[in-house]
Phi, psi and omega in degrees: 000116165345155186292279184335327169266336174248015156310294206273335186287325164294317198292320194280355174286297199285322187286009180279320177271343177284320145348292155297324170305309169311315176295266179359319201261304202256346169217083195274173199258105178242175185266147170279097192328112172086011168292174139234021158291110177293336172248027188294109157325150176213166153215185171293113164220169171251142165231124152232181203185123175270124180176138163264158198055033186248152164292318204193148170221121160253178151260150185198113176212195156298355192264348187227055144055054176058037202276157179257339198200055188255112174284044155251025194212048159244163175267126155249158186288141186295195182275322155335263185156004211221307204271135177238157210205147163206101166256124202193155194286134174245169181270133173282143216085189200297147140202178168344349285201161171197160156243128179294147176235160186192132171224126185054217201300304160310123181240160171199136182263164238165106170301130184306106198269354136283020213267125164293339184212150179239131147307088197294342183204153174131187169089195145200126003258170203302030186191145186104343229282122166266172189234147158221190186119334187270170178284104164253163189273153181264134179300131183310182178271150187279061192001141192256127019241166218279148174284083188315342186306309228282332189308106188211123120257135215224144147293121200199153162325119165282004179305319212274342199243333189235164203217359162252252198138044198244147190288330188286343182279318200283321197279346178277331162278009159243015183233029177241031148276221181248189191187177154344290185294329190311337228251309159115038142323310212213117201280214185265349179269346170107013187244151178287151160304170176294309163262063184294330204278311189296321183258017168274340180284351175260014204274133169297129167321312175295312178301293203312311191306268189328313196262002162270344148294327201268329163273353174289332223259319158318316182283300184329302144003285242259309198284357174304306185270030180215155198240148170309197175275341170255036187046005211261143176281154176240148217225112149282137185297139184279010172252340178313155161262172187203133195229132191221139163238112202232060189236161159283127187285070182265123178301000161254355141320323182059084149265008170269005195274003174258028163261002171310004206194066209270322157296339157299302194317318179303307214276321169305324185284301181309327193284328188238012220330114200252168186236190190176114198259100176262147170191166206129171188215138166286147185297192155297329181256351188267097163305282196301324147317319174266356129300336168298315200293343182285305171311314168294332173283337171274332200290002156304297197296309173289025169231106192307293201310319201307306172341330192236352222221322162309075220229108204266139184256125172294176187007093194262131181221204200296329192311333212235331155299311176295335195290324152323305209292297184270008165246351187248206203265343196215145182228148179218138195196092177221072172273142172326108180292144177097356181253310165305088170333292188210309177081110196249340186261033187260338173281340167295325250243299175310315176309322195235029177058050194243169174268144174240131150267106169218162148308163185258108177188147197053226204297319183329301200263038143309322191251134203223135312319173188295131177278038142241197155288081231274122192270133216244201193318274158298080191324314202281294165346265152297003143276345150303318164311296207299332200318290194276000159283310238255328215262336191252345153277003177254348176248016148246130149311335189265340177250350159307309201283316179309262193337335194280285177313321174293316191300308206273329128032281213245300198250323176335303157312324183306308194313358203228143165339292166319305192268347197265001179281332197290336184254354171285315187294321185267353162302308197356264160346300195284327188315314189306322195289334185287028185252000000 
């Protein structure tokens, strides 16, 4: 053979084996579980899941062909008592999943609440699937440091916030002000931290103050462009205290019930001078409400102070809710106990340094007793109380931040997915055993 051909037959050996050395070193080669491709790829990935009270977490996906209960795809539980973990080789490229859960008797399947990206069809079952496996590009950084004003929770389209429409796009965009977690409240699954009670004790009066300017100065904005009960845009004075009721006007809502007494009320606003923000809307179909709404704007009207001091907001939507939310000071949430299901806006409203007046009713009374200002037996009576305690605790400092902490406290644990997926289960569970 030529000098020259066995020259080139070496040069094409060694660049062949520095090659395979490479592959080797830097991109190995594993068997797939249930391939019969010998050269299919795999890597190390975690899948966890935060959630109390479970007997068991598998995983069921394309990789064990949807199995419900394959032990090579369970999670065990950490030390914690909550977090479920699976570290295991996976196939590269997209695949498939959901997690099964199971208390007693009860099973349920269950989208992965970290899942970067969810999948509407395909699967089993056919809908929900999260997926991983895909490329994303990663988002710049968010600029520093973060607006704590931003603290808000709002219900919303995630169509609106994510543009994949995947609840993990949606929670980056609504976390991508300061929040719970910036604060180390609240971890990335929505469960509090261990030391959630220390680091809520260090958030300072001068942060609260400062990011409670910073929502006045938003709702005044918002509420600027929007008209009263007279067409008039609305301008509350920035020393004003400010009090709201931002409910669907439903008749076990009661939003007529702190006007039962329109001269107390009057006499209360002036006295600590305070506003009041009413807004909500009825149904369409609701008579008897939208006459009480007629009824309540005139018993306004025949009152000078409510009149100058009272502000019914027209076309109440999400803008004029979050604008509420972080600005103004005191919230009333006084539905018929035993009537409210669960109720989210008390929770913007605790979420955003606000004062709560409420009955112990829906979500409120998760926390037993209620970590607010609790309107108690002589319903009308005490919610006047509460009017004028709330009014006289936000202009002390030493007695605002004690209430702040007992709200966030008090609700902070409430607040998650996790402990109310944890307690579905255990309804399951005791229904399944009567049967």
């Amino acid at each position: 053979m030529p000098r020259i051909r066995i020259i080139a037959l070496l040069a094409a050996l060694i660049a062949l084996s520095s090659w395979l050395a490479a592959c080797t070193e830097h991109d190995p080669v594993k068997p797939v579980p249930g391939s019969d491709d010998p050269f299919a790829k795999t890597h190390s990935d975690t899948f966890t899941l935060r959630a109390y009270a479970l007997d068991s977490v598998y995983l069921a996906g394309t990789v064990n062909n949807w199995s419900t209960q394959d032990p090579a795809w369970q999670l065990t539980l950490d030390a914690d008592g909550y977090t479920w973990r699976l570290i295991t080789d996976v196939p590269d490229g997209l695949i498939s999943y959901k997690f099964i859960i199971r208390k007693g008797a009860a099973m349920a399947w269950l989208t992965d609440p970290s899942a970067v990206e969810v999948d509407p069809g395909g699967g089993s079952p056919s809908y929900g699937n999260a997926v991983r496996g895909r490329t994303f590009v990663t988002p710049q950084a968010l600029p520093q440091p973060l607006d704590r004003a931003r603290l808000v929770i709002y219900e919303t389209n995630i169509n609106e916030l994510s543009s994949t429409g995947s609840f993990a796009g949606a929670y980056g965009a609504l976390t991508s002000g300061a929040n719970l977690a910036d604060l180390g409240v609240m971890d990335e699954y929505g469960l509090p931290t261990n030391d959630y009670a220390q680091r809520l004790e260090s958030l300072s009066m001068d942060e609260v103050r400062h990011i409670r300017s910073l929502g006045r100065q938003e709702m005044n904005e918002v509420l600027a462009t929007r008209k009263d009960q007279y067409g008039n845009p609305i301008a509350i004075p920035e020393s004003a205290t400010v009090f709201d009721f931002k409910r669907r006007f439903a008749r076990y809502k009661r939003p007529d019930m702190i006007f039962d007494d329109p001269t107390r009320l009057a006499a209360l606003l002036e006295e600590h001078d305070a506003h009041f923000v009413l807004t909500g809307k009825p149904h369409p179909m609701d008579e008897e409400m939208k006459g009480e709404l007629t009824r309540l704007l005139q018993t306004i009207d025949e009152n000078d102070t409510l009149r100058a001091r009272v502000h019914y907001v027209q076309d109440y939507d999400e803008q004029v809710g979050r604008a509420l939310s972080v600005g103004a000071d005191c919230a009333i949430n006084v539905p018929v106990v035993g009537q409210e299901a669960c109720g989210t806006s008390f929770m913007k409203d605790i979420a955003n340094f606000k004062v709560l007046i409420s009955t112990a009713d829906g979500g409120v009374a998760d926390v037993e007793p209620i970590a607010c200002l609790e309107v108690e037996d002589d319903e009308i009576n005490s919610l006047y109380e509460k009017v004028d305690e709330a009014a006289r605790i936000v202009r002390d400092d030493e007695h605002y931040r004690q209430l702040l902490m007992h709200q966030l406290k008090g609700y902070a644990p409430v607040f998650s997915g996790a402990r109310m997926m944890g307690q579905y289960m255990e309804l399951f569970a005791r229904l399944d055993a009567t049967r």
